[in-house]
C-alpha positions in Angstrom: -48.1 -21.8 -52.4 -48.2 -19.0 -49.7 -45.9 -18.3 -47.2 -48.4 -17.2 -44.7 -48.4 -18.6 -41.4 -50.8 -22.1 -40.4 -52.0 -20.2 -37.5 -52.0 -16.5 -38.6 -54.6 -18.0 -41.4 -56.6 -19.8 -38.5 -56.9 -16.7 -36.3 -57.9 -14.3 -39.5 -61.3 -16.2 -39.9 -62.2 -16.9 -36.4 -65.2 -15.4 -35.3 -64.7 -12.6 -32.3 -64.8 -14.2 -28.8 -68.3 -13.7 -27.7 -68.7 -12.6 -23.7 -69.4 -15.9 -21.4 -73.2 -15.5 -20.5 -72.7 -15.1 -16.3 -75.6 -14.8 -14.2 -75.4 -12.4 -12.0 -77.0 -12.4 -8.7 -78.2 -9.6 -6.1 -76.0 -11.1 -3.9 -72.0 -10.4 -3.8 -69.7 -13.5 -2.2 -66.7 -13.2 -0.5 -63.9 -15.2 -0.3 -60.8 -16.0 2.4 -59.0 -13.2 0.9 -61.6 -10.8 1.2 -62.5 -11.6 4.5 -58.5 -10.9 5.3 -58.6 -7.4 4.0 -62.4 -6.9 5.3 -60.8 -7.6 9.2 -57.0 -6.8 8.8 -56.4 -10.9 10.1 -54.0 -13.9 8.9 -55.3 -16.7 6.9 -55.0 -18.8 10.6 -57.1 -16.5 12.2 -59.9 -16.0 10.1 -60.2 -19.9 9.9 -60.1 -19.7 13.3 -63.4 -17.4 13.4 -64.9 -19.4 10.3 -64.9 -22.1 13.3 -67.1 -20.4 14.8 -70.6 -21.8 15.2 -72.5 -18.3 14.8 -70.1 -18.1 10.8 -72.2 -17.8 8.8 -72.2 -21.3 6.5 -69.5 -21.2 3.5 -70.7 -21.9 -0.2 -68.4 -24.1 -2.1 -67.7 -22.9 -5.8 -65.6 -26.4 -5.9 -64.1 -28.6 -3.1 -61.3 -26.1 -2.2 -62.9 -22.8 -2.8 -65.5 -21.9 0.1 -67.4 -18.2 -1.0 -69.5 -16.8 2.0 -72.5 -14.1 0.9 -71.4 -10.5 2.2 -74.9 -9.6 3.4 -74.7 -13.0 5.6 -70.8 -11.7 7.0 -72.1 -8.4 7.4 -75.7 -9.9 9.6 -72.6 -11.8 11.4 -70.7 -8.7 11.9 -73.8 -7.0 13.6 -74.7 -9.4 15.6 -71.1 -9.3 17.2 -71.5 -5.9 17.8 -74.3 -6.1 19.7 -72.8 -8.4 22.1 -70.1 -6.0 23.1 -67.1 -5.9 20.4 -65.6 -8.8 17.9 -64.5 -10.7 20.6 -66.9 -10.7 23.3 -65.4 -9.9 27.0 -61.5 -9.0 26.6 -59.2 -11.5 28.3 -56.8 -9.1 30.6 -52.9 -11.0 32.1 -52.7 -11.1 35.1 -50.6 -8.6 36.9 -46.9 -8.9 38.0 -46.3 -7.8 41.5 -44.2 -5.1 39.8 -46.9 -4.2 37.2 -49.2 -4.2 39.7 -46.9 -1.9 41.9 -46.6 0.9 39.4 -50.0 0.7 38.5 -50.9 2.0 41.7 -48.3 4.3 41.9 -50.3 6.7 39.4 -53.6 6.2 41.0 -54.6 2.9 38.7 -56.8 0.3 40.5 -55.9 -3.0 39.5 
């Protein structure tokens, strides 16, 4: 009889773990994370740009994980550029009366 362990005896003569085979394409993805750090944005509003018809269209590596390809986000990125900034024409408040006062008190037109 040996006093050896059931599963120290089990791991000894196991074969080495062999690498997964992966396939790995030209293209990098991205996911909701990386799209966080890629714009400095919440979670909210990078859905909130994802809603965007001109996204580009998410890839679903299962029903809760959407992956984009970075070469699309970055074609998106571009395009955005080209009209004038991420967000298009800024949206300015309106001016208090007060605002508005000191404004023009250094020579700003408002």
């Amino acid at each position: 009889m040996t006093t050896e362990k059931k599963g120290a005896a089990c791991a000894s003569k196991a074969t080495p773990a062999t690498p997964l085979e992966i396939k790995h394409t030209s293209e990098p993805f991205i996911r909701v994370q990386g799209l966080c750090m890629r714009y400095g944005m919440s979670r909210g509003a990078i859905y909130n740009l994802i809603a965007l018809p001109e996204f580009p269209q998410a890839i679903y590596l299962n029903a809760k994980v959407p992956l984009w390809r970075v070469a699309e986000v970055e074609a998106f990125e571009e395009t955005r550029r080209a009209q004038g900034g991420a967000h298009g024409k800024t949206k300015r408040k309106p001016a208090t009366a007060a605002r508005t006062a000191a404004l023009e008190s250094v020579g700003v037109a408002v």
